[in-house]
C-alpha positions as a Markdown table, in Angstrom:
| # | Residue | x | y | z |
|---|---|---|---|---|
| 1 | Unk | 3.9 | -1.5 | -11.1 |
| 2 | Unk | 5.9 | 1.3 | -12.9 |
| 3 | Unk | 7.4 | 0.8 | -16.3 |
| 4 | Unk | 9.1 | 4.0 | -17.1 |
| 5 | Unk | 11.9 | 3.9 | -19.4 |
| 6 | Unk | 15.7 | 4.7 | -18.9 |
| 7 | Unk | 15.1 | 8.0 | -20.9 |
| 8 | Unk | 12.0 | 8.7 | -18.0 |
| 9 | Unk | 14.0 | 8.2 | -15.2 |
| 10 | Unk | 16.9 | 10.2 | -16.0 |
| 11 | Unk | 14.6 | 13.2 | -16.5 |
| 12 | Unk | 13.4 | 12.1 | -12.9 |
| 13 | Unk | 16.9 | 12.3 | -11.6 |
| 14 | Unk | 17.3 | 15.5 | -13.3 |
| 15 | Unk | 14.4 | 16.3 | -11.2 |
| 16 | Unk | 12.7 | 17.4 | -14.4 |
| 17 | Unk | 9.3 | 19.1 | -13.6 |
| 18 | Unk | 7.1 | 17.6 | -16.4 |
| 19 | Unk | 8.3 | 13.7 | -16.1 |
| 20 | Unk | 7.7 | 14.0 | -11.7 |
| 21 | Unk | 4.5 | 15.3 | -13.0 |
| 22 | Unk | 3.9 | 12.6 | -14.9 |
| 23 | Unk | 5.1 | 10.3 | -12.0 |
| 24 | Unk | 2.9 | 11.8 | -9.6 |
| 25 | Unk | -0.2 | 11.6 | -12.1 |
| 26 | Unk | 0.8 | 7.7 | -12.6 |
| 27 | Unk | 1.2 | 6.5 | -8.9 |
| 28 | Unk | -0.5 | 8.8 | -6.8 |
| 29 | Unk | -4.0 | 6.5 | -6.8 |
| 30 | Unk | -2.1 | 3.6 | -6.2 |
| 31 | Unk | -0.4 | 5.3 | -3.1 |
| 32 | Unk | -3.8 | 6.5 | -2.4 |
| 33 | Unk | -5.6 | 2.9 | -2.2 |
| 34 | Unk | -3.1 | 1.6 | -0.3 |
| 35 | Unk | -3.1 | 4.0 | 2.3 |
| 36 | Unk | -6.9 | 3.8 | 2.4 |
| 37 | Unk | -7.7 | 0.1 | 2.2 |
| 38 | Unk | -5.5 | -0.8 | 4.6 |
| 39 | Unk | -5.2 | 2.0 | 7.3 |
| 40 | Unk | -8.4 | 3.5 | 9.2 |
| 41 | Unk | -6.9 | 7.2 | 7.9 |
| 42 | Unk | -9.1 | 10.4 | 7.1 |
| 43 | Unk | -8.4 | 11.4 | 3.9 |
| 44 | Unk | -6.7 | 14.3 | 5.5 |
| 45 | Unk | -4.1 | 11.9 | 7.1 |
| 46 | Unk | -3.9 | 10.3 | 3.9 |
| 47 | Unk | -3.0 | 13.6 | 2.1 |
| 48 | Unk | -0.2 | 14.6 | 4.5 |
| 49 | Unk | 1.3 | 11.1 | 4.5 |
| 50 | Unk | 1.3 | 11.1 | 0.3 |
| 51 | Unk | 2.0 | 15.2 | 0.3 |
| 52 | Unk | 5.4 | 14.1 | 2.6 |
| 53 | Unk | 6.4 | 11.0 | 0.7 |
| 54 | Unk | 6.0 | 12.7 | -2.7 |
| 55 | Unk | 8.2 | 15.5 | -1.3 |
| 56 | Unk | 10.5 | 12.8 | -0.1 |
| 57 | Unk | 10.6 | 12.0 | -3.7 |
| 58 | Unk | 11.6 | 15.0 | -5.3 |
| 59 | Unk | 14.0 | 15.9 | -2.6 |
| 60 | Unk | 15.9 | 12.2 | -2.9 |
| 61 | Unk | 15.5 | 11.3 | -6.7 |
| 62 | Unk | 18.9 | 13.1 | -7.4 |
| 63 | Unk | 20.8 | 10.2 | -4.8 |
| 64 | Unk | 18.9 | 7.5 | -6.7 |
| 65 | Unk | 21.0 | 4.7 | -7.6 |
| 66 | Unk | 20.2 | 3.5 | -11.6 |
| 67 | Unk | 21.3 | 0.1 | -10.6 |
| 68 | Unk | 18.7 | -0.2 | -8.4 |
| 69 | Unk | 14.6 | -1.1 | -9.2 |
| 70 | Unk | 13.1 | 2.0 | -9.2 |
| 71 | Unk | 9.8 | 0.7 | -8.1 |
| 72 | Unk | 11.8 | -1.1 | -4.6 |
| 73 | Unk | 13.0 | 2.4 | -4.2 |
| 74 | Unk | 9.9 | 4.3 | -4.6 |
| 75 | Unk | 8.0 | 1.6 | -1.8 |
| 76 | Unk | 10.8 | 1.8 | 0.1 |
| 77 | Unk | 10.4 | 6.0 | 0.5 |
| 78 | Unk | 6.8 | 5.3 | 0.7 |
| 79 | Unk | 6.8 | 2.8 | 3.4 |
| 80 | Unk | 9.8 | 5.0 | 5.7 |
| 81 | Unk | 7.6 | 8.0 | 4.9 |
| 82 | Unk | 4.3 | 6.3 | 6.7 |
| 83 | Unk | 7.1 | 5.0 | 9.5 |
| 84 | Unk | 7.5 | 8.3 | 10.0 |
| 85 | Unk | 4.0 | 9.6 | 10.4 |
| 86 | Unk | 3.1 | 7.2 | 12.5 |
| 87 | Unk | 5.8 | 7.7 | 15.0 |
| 88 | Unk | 5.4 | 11.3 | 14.4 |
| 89 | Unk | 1.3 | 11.2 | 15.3 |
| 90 | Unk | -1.0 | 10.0 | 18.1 |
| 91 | Unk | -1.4 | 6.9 | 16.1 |
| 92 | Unk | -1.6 | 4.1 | 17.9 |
| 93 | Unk | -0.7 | 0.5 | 16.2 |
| 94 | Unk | -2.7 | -1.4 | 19.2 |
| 95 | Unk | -5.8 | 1.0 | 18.6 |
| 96 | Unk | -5.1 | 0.7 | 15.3 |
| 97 | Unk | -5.9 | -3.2 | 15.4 |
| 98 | Unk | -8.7 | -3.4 | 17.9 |
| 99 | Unk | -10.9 | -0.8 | 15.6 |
| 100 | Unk | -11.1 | -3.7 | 12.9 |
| 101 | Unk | -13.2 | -5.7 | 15.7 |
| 102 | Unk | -15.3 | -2.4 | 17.2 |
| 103 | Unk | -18.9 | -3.7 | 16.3 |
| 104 | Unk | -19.5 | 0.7 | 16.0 |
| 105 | Unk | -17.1 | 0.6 | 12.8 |
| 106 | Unk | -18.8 | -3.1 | 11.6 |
| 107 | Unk | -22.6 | -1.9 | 12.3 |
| 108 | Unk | -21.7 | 1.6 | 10.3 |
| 109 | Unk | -20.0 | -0.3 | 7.5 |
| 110 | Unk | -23.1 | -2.4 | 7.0 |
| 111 | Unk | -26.0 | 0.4 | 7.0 |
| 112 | Unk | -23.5 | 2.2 | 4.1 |
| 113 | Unk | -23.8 | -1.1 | 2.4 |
| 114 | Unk | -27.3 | -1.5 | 2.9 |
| 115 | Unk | -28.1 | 2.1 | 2.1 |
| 116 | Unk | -26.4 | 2.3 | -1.2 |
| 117 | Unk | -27.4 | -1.4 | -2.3 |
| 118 | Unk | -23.7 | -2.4 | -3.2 |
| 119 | Unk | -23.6 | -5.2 | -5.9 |
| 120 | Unk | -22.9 | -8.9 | -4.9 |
| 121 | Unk | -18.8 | -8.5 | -6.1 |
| 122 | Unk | -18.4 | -5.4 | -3.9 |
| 123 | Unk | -19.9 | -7.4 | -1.1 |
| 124 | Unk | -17.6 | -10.4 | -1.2 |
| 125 | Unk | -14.6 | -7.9 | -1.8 |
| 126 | Unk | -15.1 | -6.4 | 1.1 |
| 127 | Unk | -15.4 | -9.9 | 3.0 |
| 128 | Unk | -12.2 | -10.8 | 1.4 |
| 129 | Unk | -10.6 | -7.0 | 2.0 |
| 130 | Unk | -12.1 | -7.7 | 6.2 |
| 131 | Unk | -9.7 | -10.9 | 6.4 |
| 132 | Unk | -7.0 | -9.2 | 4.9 |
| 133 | Unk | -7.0 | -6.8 | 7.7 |
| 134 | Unk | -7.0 | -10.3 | 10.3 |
| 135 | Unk | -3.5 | -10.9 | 8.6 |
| 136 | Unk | -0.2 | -10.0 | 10.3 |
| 137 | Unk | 1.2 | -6.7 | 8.8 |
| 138 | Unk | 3.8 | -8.1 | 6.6 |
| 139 | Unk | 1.3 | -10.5 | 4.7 |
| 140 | Unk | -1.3 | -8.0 | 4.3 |
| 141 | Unk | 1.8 | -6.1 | 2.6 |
| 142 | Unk | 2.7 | -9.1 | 0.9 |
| 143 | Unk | -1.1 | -9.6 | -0.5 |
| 144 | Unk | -1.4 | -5.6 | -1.4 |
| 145 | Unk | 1.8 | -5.9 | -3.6 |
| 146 | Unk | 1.3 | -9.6 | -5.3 |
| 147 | Unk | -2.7 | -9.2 | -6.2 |
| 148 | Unk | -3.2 | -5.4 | -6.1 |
| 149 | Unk | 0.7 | -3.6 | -7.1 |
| 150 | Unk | 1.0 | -7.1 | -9.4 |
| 151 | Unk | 4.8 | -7.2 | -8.7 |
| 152 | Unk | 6.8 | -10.1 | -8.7 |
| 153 | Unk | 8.1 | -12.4 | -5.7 |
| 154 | Unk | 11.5 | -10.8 | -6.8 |
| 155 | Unk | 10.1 | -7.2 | -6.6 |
| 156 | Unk | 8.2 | -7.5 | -3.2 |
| 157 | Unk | 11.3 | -9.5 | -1.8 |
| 158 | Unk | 13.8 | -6.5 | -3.3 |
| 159 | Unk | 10.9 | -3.8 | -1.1 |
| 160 | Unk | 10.4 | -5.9 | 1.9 |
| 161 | Unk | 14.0 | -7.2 | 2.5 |
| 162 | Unk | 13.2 | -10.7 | 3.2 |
| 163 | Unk | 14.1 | -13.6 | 1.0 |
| 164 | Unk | 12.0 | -14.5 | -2.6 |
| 165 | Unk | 11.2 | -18.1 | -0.9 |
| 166 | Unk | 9.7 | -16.2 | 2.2 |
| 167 | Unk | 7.3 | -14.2 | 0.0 |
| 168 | Unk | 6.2 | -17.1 | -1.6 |
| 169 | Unk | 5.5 | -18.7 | 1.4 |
| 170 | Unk | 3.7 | -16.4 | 3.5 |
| 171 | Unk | 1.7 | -15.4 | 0.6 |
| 172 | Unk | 0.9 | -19.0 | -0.7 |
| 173 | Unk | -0.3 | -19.5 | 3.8 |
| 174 | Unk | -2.1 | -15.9 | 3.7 |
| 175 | Unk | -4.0 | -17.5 | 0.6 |
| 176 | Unk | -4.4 | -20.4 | 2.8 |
| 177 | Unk | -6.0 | -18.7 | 5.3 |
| 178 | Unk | -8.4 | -16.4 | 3.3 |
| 179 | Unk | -9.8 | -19.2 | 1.6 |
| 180 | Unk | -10.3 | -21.3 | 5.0 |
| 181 | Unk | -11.7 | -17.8 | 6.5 |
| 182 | Unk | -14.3 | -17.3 | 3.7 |
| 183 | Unk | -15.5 | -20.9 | 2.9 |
């Protein structure tokens, strides 16, 4: 996901202003997408949840540990940081997963589609993306950081604490299941 050098991320630690600008510059889409594609957020929300975490950043990079992957550390702030805001907000998981199936959000997705004439690809993606949100929470994770973060097993193990062999698994079933869902 991130390949900063050793030089990079001792500026980081040194909480030097240019290279967290450069970090910021680098990730903050990424964080953004995630946030979005898999979490009914107003861009607001999203904002306050990235504006938080990136503060979380700064404000920790001095404690992180060089023997550690920085990209486990950064999704592990990132993930504890929209822990927090969720426990902190209305939010409510169980509304959260019935709004996937609320035919006002389906029939409201599909006049945008209709009225901006989205190409055949961005059609199927968002079939595909509309099963990923049927999948538990830890494969959709598993999904967003194998196909769309492109880590490793390894990586997403090292994030997610569970073993390599796990990841494999659920994401080799969640593939399993897409491909059943979509045929």
């Amino acid at each position: 996901m991130f390949n900063f050098s050793n030089d990079f991320i001792d500026k980081l630690i040194k909480k030097d202003k240019s290279a967290f600008n450069e970090f910021y510059l680098k990730s903050i889409d990424i964080f953004f997408r995630y946030l979005k594609s898999n979490y009914f957020l107003s861009d607001s929300e999203i904002y306050d949840i990235i504006s938080d975490f990136y503060l979380k950043i700064w404000n920790g990079i001095g404690k992180y540990n060089t023997n550690y992957n920085l990209n486990s550390w950064v999704w592990t702030v990132f993930k504890n940081t929209m822990k927090d805001y969720f426990k902190g907000s209305n939010f409510k998981l169980d509304e959260y997963a019935s709004l996937g199936k609320d035919n006002d959000i389906n029939d409201l997705v599909s006049q945008e589609s209709e009225s901006l004439n989205i190409l055949q690809s961005d059609y199927e993606y968002s079939l595909i993306n509309k099963e990923i949100k049927n999948l538990d929470d830890l494969s959709k994770e598993i999904i967003h950081l194998k196909y769309v973060e492109e880590l490793s097993n390894k990586e997403i193990s090292t994030i997610l604490g569970i073993s390599i062999d796990n990841v494999r698994q659920r994401a080799s079933r969640a593939i399993n299941k897409l491909k059943s869902k979509l045929k």
